[in-house]
C-alpha positions as CSV (number, residue, x, y, z in Angstrom):
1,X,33.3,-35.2,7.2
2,X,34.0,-36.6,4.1
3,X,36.0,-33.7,2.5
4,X,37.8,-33.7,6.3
5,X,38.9,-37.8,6.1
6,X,40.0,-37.4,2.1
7,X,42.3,-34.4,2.6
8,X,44.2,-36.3,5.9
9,X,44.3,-39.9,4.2
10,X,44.7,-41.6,6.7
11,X,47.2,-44.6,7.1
12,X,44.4,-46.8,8.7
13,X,40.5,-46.8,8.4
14,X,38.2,-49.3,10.8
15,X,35.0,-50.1,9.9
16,X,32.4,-51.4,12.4
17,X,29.7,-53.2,10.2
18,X,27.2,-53.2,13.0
19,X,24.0,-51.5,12.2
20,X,23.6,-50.2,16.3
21,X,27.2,-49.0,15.6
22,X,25.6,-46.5,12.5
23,X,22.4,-45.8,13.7
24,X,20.9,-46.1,10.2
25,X,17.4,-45.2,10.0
26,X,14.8,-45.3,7.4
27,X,15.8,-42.0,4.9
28,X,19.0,-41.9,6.0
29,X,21.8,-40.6,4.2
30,X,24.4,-43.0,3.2
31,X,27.0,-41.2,1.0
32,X,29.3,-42.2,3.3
33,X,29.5,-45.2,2.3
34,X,29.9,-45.1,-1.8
35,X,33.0,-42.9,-0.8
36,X,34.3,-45.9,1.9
37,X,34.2,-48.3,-1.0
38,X,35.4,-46.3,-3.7
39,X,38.7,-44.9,-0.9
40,X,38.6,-49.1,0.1
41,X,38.5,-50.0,-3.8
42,X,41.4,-47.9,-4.9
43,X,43.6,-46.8,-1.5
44,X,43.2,-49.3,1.2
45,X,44.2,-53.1,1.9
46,X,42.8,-55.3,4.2
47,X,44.9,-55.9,7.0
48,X,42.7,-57.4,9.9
49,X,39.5,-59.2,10.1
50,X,37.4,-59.3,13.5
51,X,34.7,-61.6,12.5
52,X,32.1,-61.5,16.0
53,X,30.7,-65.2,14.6
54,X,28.6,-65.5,18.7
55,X,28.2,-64.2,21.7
56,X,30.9,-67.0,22.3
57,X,33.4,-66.7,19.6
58,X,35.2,-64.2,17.7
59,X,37.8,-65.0,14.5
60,X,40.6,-62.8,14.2
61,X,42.3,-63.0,10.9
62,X,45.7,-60.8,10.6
63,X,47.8,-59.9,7.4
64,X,47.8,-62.4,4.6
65,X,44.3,-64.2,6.3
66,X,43.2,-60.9,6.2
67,X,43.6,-59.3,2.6
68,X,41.7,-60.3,-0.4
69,X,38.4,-61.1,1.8
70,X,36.4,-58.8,0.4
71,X,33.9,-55.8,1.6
72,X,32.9,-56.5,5.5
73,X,30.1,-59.0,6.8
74,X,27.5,-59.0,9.4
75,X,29.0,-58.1,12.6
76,X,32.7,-57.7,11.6
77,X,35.3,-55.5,12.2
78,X,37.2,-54.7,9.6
79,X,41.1,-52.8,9.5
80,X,41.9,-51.0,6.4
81,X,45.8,-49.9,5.9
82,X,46.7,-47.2,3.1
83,X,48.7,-48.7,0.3
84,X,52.1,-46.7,0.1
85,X,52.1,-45.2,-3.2
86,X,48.1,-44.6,-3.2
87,X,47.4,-40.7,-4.2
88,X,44.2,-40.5,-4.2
């Protein structure tokens, strides 16, 4: 999967940071997600921010709210865009 999602480079990547969402389990494997952070560190902007704060209330932070928050929260959504000139 990983070698499949690095050759397309995608312009947008969403990231569900809800542990039902990933099924983790105790032994997992989680390589998956030291190559999210490096592709997020070095080819991807953040361009939305669903933050799911209660049953009740949801932020959504767009654009310039959006970029510079840093990596993804308890039950966020998060919406990555590909910066233009990024090769890798």
């Amino acid at each position: 999967m990983i070698r499949l999602l690095g050759r397309t480079k995608q312009k947008y990547l969403i990231f569900f940071n809800m542990q039902s969402s990933w099924r983790i389990a105790r032994g997992s494997a989680n390589i998956v997600f030291g190559w999210f952070v490096n592709q997020l560190m070095n080819n991807y902007h953040t361009v939305g921010i669903i933050d799911i704060l209660s049953p009740e209330f949801t932020l959504y932070l767009w654009d310039r709210d959006a970029d510079g928050r840093g990596l993804p929260e308890q039950h966020d959504i998060y919406i990555y865009e590909r910066i233009a000139d990024s090769g890798g």
